[in-house]
N, C-alpha and C positions, 0 to 999 in steps of 0.2 A: 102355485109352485112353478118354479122356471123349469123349462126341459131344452134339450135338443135334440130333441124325439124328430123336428120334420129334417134339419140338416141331414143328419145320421141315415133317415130312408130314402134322403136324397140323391147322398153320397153310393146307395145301391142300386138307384133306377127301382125302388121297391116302391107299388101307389098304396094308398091305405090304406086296401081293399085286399094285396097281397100280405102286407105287415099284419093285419088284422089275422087275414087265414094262419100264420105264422104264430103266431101268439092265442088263436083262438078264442078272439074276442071279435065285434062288431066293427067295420069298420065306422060307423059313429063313435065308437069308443075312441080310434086314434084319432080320430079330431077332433073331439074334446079334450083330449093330454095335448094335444100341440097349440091348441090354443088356451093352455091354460084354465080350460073350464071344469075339468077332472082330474084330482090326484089318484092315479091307480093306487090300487092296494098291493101292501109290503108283496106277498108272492107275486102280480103282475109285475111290478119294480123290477123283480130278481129274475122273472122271466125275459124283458128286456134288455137287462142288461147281461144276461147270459147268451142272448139271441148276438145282441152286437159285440161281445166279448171286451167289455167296459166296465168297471166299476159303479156303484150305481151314482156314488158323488158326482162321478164326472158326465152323469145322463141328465141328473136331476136337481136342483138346488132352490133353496129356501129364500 
């Protein structure tokens, strides 16, 4: 699944490590969604995209 999970924490000076404490996951988890190698599950989705205040279409696509 495509994301723009790294532009987005780019666009806040946030490193993966912060994005991670923020969402409560690993920061190995955020770099596996930005490179594509992990599709978060539906609640992480909703959690990111309630963090960046974005729909999740427009974070995530097929």
């Amino acid at each position: 699944m495509k994301n723009r999970l790294k532009p987005l924490r780019a666009e806040r000076n946030w490193t993966q490590a912060e994005l991670a404490g923020l969402l409560d996951v690993s920061r190995q988890t955020i770099n596996a969604i930005e490179k594509g190698k992990y599709d978060p599950s539906l609640p992480l989705a909703f959690k990111i995209a309630r963090l960046f205040q974005l729909p999740i279409e427009s974070i995530f696509e097929d």
